[in-house]
Residue frames as qw, qx, qy, qz and C-alpha x, y, z in Angstrom:
[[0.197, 0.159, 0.339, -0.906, 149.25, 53.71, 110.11],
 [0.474, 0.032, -0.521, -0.709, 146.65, 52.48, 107.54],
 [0.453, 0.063, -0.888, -0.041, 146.94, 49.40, 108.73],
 [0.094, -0.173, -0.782, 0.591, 145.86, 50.34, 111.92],
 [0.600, 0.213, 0.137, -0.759, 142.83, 52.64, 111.05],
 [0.642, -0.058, -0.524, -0.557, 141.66, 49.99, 108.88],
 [0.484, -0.217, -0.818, 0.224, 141.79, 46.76, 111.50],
 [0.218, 0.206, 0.444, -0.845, 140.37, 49.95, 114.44],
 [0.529, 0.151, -0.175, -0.817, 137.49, 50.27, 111.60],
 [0.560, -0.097, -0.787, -0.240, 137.16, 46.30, 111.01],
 [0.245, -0.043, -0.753, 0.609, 137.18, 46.20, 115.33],
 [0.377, 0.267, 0.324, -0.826, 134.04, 48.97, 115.49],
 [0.461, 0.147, -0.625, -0.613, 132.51, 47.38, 112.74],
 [0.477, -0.163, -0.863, 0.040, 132.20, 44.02, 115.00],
 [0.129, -0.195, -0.649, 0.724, 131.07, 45.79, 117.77],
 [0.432, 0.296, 0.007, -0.852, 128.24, 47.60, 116.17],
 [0.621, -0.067, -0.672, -0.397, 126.88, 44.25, 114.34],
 [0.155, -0.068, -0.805, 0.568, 126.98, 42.62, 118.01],
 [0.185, 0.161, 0.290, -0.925, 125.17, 45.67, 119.14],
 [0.474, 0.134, -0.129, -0.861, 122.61, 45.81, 116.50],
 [0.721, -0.245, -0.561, -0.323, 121.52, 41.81, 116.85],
 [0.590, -0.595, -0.164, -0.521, 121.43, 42.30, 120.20],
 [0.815, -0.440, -0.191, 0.326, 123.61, 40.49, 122.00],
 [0.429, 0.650, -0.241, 0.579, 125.31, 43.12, 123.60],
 [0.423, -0.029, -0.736, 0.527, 125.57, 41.81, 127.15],
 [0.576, -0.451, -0.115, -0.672, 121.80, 42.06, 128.37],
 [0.259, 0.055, -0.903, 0.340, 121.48, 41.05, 131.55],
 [0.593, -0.455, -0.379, -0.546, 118.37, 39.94, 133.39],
 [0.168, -0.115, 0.713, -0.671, 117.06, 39.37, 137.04],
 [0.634, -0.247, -0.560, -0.472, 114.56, 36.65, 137.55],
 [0.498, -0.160, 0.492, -0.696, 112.32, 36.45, 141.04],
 [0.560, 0.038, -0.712, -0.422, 111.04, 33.20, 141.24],
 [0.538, -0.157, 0.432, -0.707, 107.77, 32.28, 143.39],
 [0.111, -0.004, 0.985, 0.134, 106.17, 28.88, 143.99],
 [0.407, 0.352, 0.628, -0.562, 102.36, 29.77, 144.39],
 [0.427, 0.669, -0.092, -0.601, 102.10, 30.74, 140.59],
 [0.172, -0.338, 0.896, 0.231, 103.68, 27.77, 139.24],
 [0.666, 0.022, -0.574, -0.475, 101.51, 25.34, 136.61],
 [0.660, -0.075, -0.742, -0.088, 99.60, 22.85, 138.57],
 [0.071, 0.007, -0.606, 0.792, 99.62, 24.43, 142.22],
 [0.368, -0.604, -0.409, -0.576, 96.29, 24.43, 143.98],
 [0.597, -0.770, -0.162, -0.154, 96.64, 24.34, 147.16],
 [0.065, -0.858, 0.491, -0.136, 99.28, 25.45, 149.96],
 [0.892, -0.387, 0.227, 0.051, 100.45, 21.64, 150.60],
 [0.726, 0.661, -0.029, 0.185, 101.41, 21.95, 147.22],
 [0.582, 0.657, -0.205, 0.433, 104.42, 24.39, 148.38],
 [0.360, -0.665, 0.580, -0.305, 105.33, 23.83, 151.93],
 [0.301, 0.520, -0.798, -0.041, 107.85, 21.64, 152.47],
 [0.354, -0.147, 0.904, -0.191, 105.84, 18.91, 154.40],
 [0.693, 0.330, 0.176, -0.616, 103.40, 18.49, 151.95],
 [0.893, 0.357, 0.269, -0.054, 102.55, 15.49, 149.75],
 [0.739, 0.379, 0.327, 0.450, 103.96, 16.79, 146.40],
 [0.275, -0.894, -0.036, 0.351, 106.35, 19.41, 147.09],
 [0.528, -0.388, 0.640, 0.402, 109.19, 17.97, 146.03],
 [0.543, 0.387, 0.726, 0.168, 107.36, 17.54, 143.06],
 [0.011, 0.979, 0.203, 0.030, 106.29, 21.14, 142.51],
 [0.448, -0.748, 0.239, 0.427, 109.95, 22.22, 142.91],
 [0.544, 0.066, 0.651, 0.525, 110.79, 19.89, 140.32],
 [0.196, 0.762, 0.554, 0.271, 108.27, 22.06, 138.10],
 [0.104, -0.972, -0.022, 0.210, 109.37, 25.35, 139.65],
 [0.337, -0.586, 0.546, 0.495, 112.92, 25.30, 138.94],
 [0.527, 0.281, 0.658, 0.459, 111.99, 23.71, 135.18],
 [0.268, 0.894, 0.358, 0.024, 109.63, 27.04, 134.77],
 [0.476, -0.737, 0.194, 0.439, 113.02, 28.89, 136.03],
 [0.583, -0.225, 0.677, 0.390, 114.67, 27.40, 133.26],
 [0.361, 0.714, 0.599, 0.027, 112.21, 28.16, 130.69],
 [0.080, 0.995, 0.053, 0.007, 112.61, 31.71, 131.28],
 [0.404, -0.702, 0.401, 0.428, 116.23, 31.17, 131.17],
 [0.587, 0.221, 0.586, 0.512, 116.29, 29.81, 127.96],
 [0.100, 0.784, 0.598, -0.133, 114.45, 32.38, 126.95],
 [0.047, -0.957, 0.046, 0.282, 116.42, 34.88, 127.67],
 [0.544, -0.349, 0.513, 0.565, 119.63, 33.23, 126.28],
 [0.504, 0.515, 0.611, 0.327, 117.27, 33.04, 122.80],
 [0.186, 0.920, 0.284, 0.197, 117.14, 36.96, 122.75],
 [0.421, 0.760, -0.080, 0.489, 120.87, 37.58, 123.72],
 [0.363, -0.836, 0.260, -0.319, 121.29, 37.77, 127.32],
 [0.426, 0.477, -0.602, 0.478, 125.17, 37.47, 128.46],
 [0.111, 0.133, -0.766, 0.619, 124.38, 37.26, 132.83],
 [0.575, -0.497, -0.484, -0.434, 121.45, 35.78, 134.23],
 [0.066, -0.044, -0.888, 0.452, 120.59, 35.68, 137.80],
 [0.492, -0.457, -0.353, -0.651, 117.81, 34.26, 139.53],
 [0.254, -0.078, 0.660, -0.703, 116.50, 34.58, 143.07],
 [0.431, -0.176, -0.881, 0.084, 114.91, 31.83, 144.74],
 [0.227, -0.265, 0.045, -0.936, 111.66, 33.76, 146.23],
 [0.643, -0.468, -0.134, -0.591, 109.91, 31.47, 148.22],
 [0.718, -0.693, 0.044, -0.059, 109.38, 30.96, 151.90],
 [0.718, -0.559, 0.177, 0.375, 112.69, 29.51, 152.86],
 [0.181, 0.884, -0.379, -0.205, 114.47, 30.68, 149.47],
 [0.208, -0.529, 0.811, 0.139, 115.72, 27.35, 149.05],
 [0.780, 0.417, 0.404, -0.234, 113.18, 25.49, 146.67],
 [0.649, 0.682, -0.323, -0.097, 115.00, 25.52, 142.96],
 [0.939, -0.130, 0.190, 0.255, 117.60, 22.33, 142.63],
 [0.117, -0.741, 0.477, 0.459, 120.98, 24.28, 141.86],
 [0.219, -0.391, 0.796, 0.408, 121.92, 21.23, 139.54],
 [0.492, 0.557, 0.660, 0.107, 118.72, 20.89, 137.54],
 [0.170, 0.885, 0.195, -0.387, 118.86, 24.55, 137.06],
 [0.678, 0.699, 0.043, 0.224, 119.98, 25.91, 133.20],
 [0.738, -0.190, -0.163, 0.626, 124.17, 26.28, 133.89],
 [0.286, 0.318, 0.000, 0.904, 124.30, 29.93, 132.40],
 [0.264, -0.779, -0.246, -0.512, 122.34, 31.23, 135.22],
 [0.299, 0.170, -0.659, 0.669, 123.70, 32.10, 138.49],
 [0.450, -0.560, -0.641, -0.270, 121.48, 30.99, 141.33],
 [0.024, 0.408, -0.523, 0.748, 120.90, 33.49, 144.51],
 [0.613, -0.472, -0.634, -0.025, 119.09, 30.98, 147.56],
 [0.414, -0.423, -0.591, 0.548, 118.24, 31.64, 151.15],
 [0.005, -0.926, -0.242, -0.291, 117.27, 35.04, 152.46],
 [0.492, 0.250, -0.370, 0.748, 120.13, 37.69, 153.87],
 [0.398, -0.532, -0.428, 0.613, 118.04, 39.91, 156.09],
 [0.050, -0.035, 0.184, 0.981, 118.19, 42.81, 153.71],
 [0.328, 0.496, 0.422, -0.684, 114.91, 44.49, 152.99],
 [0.265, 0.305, -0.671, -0.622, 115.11, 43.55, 148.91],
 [0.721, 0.021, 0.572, -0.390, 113.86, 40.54, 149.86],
 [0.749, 0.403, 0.501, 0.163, 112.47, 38.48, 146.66],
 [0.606, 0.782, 0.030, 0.143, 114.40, 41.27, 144.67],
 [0.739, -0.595, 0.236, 0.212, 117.65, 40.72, 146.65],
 [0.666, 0.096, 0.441, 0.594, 120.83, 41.43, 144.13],
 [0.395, 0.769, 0.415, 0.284, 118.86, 43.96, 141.78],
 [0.191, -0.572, 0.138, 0.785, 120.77, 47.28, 141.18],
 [0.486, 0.765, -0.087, -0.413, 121.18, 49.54, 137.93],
 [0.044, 0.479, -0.702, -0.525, 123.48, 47.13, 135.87],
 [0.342, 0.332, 0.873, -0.104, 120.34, 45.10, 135.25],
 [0.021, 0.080, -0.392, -0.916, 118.57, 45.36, 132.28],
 [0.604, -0.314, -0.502, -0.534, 114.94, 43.36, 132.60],
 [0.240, -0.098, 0.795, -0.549, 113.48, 41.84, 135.59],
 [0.436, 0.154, -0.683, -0.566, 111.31, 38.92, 135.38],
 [0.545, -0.186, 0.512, -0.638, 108.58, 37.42, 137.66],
 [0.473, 0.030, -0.858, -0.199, 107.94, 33.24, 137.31],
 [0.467, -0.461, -0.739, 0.149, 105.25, 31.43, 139.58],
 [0.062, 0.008, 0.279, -0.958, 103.77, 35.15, 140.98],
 [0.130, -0.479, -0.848, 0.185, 100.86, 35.21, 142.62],
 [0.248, -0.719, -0.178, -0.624, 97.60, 38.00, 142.81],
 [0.023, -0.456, 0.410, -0.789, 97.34, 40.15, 146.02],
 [0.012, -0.209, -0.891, 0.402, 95.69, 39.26, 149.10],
 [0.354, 0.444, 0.473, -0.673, 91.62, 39.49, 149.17],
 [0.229, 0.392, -0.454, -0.767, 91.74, 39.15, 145.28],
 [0.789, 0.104, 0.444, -0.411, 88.63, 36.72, 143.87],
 [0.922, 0.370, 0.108, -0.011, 88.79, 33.55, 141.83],
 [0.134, 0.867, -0.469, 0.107, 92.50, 33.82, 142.89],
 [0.912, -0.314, -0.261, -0.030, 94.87, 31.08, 144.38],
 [0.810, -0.269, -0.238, 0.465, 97.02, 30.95, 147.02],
 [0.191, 0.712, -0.070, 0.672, 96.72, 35.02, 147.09],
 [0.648, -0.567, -0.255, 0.439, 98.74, 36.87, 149.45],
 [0.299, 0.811, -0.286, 0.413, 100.90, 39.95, 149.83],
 [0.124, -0.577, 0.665, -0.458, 104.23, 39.22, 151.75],
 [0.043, 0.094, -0.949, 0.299, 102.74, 36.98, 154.67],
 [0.592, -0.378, -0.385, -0.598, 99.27, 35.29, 154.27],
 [0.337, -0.544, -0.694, 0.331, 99.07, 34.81, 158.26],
 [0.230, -0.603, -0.295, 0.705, 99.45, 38.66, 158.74],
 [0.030, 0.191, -0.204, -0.960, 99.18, 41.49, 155.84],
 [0.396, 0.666, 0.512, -0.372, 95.17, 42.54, 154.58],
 [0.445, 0.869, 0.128, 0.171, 96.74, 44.92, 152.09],
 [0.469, -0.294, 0.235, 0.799, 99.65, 46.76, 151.12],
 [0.237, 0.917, 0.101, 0.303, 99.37, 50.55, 149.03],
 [0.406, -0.228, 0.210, 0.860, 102.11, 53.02, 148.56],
 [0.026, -0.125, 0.155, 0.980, 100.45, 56.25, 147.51],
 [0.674, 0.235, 0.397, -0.577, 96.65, 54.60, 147.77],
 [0.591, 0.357, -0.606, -0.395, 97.85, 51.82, 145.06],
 [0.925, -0.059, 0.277, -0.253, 96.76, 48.66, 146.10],
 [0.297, 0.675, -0.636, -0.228, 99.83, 45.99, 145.67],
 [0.983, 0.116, -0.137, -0.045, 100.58, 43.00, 144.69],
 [0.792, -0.293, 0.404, 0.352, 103.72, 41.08, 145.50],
 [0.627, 0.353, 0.365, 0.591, 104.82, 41.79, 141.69],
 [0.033, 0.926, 0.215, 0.310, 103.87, 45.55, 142.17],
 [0.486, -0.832, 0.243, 0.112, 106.45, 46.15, 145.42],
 [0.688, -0.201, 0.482, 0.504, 109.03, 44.20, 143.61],
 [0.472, 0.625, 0.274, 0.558, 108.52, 46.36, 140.55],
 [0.122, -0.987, -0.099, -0.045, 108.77, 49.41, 142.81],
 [0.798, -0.453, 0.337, 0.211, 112.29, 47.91, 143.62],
 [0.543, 0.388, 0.427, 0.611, 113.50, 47.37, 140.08],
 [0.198, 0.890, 0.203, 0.358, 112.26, 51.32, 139.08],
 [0.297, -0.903, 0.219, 0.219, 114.12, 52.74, 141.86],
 [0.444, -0.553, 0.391, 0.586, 117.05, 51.37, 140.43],
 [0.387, 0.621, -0.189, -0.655, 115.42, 52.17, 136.54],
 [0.109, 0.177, -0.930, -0.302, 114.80, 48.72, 135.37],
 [0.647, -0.027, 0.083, -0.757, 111.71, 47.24, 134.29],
 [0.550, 0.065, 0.745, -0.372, 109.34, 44.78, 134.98],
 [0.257, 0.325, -0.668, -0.619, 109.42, 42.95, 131.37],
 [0.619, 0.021, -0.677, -0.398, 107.68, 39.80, 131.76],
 [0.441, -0.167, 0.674, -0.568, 105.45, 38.13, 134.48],
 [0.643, -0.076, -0.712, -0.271, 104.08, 34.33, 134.55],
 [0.146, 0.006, 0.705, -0.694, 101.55, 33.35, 136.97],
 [0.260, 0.500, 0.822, -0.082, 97.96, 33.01, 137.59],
 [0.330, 0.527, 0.492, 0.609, 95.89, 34.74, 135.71],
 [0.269, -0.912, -0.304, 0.060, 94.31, 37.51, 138.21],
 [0.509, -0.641, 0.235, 0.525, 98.20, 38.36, 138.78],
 [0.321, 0.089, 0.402, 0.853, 99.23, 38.69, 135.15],
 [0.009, 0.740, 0.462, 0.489, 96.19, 41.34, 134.82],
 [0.433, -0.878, -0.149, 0.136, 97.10, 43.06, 137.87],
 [0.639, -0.213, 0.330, 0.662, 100.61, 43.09, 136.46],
 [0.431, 0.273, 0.435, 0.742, 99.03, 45.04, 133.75],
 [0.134, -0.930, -0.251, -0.234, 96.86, 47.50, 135.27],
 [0.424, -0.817, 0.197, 0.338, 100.45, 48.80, 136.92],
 [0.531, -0.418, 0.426, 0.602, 102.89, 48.26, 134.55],
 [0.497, 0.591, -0.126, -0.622, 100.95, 49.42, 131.61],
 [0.562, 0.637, -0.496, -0.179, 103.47, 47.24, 128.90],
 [0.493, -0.285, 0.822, -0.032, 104.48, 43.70, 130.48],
 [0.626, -0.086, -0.723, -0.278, 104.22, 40.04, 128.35],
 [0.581, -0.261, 0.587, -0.501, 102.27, 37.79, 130.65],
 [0.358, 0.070, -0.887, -0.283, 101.65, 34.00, 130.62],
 [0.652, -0.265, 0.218, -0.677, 98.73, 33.25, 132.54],
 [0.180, 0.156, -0.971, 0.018, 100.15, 29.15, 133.38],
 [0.012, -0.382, -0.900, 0.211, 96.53, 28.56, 135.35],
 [0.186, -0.416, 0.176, -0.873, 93.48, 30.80, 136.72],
 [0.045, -0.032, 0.841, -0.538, 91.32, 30.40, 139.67],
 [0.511, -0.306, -0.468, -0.652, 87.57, 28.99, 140.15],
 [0.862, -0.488, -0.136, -0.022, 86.45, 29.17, 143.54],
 [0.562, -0.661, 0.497, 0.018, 89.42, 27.73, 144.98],
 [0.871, 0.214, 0.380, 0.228, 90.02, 25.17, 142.34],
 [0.090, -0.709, 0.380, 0.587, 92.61, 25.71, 139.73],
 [0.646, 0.670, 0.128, -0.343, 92.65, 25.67, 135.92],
 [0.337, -0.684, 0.471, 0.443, 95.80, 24.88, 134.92],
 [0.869, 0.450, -0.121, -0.168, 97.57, 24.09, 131.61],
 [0.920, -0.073, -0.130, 0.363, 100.28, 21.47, 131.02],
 [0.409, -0.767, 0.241, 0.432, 103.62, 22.29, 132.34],
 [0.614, 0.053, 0.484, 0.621, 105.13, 21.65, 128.97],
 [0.224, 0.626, 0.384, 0.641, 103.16, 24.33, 127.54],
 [0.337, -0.919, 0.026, 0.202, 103.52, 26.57, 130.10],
 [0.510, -0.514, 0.333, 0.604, 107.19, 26.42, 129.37],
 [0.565, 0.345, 0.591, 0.461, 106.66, 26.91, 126.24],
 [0.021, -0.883, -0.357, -0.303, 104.93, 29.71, 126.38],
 [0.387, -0.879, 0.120, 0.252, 107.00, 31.20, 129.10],
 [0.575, -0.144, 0.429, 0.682, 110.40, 30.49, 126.95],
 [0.283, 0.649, 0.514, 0.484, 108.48, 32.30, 123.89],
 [0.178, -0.938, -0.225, -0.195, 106.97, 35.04, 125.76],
 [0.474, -0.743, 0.087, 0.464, 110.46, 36.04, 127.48],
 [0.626, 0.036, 0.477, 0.615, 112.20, 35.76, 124.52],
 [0.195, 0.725, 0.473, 0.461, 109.89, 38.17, 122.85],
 [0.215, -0.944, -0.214, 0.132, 109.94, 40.59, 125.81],
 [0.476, -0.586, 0.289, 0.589, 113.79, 41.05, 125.92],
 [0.378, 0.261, 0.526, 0.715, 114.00, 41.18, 121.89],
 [0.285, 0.545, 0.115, 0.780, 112.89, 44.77, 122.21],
 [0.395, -0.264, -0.455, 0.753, 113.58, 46.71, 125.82],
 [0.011, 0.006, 0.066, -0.998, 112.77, 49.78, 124.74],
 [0.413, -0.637, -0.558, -0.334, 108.53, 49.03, 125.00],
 [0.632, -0.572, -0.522, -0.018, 108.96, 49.13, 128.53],
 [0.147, -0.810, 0.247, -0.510, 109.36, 51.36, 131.58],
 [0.283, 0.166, -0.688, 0.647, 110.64, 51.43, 134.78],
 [0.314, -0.691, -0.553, -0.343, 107.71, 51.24, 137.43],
 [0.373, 0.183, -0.363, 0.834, 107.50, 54.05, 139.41],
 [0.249, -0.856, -0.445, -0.079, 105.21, 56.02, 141.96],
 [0.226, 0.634, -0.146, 0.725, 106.57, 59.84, 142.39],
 [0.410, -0.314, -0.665, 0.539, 107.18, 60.95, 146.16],
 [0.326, -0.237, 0.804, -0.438, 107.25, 61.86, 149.25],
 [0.576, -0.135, -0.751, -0.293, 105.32, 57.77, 149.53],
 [0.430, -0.253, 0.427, -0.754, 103.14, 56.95, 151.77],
 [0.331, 0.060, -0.929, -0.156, 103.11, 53.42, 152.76],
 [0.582, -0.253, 0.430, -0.641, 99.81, 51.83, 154.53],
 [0.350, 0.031, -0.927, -0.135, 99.77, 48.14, 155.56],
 [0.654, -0.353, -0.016, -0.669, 96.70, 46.43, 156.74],
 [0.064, 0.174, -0.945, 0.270, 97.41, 43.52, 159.53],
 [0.487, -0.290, -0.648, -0.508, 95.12, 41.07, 160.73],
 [0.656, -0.503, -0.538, 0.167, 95.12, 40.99, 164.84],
 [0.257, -0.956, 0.062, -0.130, 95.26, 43.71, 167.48],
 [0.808, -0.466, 0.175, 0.313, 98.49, 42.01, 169.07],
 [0.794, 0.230, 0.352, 0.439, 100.33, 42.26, 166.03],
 [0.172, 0.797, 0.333, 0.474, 99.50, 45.88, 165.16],
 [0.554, -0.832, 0.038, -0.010, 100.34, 47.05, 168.53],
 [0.810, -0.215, 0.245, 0.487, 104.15, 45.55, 167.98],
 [0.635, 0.291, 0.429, 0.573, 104.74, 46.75, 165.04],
 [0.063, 0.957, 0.142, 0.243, 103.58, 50.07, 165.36],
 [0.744, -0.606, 0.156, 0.234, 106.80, 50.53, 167.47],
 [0.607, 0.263, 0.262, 0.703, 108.81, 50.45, 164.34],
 [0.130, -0.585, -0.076, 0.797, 110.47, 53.95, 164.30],
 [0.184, 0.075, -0.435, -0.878, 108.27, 56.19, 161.98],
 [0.231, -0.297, -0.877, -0.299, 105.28, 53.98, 162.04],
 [0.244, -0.101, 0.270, -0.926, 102.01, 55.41, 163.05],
 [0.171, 0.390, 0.896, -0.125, 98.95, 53.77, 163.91],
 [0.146, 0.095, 0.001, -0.985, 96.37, 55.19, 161.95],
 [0.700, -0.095, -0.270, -0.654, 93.19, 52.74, 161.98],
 [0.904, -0.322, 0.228, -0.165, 91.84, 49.67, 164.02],
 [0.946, 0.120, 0.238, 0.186, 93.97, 47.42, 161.94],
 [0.603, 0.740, -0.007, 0.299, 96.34, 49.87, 159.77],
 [0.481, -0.760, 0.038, 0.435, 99.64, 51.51, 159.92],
 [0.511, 0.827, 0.128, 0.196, 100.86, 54.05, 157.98],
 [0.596, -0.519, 0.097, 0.605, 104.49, 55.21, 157.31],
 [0.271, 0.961, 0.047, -0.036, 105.89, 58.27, 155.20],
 [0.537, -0.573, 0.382, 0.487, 108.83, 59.07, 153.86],
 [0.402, 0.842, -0.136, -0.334, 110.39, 60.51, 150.36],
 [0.173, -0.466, 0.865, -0.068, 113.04, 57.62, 150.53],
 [0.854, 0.090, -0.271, -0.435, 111.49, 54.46, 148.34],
 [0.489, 0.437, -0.697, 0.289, 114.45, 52.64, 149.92],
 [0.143, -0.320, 0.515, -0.783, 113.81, 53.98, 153.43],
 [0.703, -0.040, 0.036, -0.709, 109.93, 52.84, 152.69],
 [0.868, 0.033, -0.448, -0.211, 110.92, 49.27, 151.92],
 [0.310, 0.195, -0.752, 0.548, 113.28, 48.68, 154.86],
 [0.346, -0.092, 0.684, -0.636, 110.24, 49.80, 157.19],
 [0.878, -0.041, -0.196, -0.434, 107.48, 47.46, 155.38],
 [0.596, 0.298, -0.731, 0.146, 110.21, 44.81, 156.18],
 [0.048, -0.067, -0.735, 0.673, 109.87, 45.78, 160.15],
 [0.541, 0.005, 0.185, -0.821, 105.79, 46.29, 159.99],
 [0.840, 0.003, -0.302, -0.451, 104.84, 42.46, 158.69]]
């Protein structure tokens, strides 16, 4: 009987050192956009007939990696990361760091770029994010679809792309730990999430971009994740409190006129349409049918 309480006591013993340096099977969720990437300026950059795409992948899927080291450096046991732009099929599976598990293409669900996420996630992490549409000295800003959305707000917040995908994470009570991108986007990242690390890999002049090497981007992004996940408890879940009230600005009568059709959706200005509902879930399935 000794024997056993003592080898039970040696068993909790390991389990509580584990615990207390952290590696006690943190898992992360990493969203990973191309527009925010080191060295992007312009959109040839990331559509697939352009010049140096192929290039730019090569560089997206290294930043990917970055932040995957990253996270391995501060303990984390399951990585996945979603492949978050346009076709969802831009990160090289077999360049990418093995202990991550890679989610490509888009299903149709309304998660979109935060496809997968639920509540057994602990961090969520934004690579190569980008600042909202209309935002100055910005590049390659958009929200969602730069042929069609003016704005997006959810309770009269103005969002970013990183802001709806945090709204995503909070519902299911995981935060938004660490965002790399231009700069305009890692400062909008912080006027909503209060407590994020940011790397700011470029910023925008004009149209031109600033950018610093990609090696030190990664650097900086491997550092700066590492730091966020070595201590969780800084950071919240982002959240806006209901009933929400979602209003998207489009850019062409034709377009507005369709969409207003989605069930619930009201037209409520030349351009605007405004939906309601107490259901953050309910709200992202119908932004999905309004752009």
């Amino acid at each position: 009987m000794k024997r056993v309480v003592r080898n039970l006591s040696v068993l909790l013993g390991c389990v509580l050192l584990t615990h207390l340096q952290g590696k006690d099977g943190i898992k992360v969720f990493i969203s990973v956009d191309m527009e925010g990437i080191s060295g992007v300026a312009n959109w040839e950059d990331v559509r697939r007939d352009g010049q140096d795409y192929e290039y730019f992948r090569t560089i997206m899927t290294k930043e990917a990696n970055a932040a995957i080291e990253g996270a391995l450096e501060a303990g984390a046991e399951e990585i996945w990361v979603r492949d978050s732009h346009a076709t969802a099929r831009n990160l090289l599976p077999e360049m990418l760091n093995r202990n991550a598990r890679l989610l490509r293409d888009w299903s149709g669900g309304y998660k979109s770029m935060m496809e997968g996420i639920d509540e057994s996630f602990d961090a969520v992490i934004f690579i190569g994010y980008h600042s909202k549409a209309g935002t100055p000295n910005a590049l390659l800003e958009h929200t969602m679809s730069s042929k069609n959305i003016t704005d997006v707000s959810i309770n009269g917040v103005s969002l970013p792309e990183a802001g709806i995908n945090g709204l995503i994470a909070g519902h299911y009570n995981v935060p938004v730990v660490f965002i790399a991108g231009e700069r305009a986007v890692c400062d909008q990242a912080k006027g909503l999430f209060g407590t994020v690390e940011t790397v700011a890999v470029k910023e925008g002049i004009g149209n031109a971009a600033l950018c610093l090497h990609p090696e030190v981007a990664r650097e900086q992004i491997r550092a700066g994740v590492s730091k966020a996940l070595g201590d969780l408890k800084r950071y919240k879940p982002y959240k806006l409190k209901p009933p929400y009230r979602l209003v998207v600005k489009l850019k062409n009568e034709e377009l507005v006129h369709e969409k207003s059709y989605y069930p619930g959706v009201e037209r409520t200005g030349d351009w605007e349409l405004t939906f309601k509902s107490s259901d953050l879930l309910e709200v992202m399935r119908a932004f999905q049918g309004m752009h």
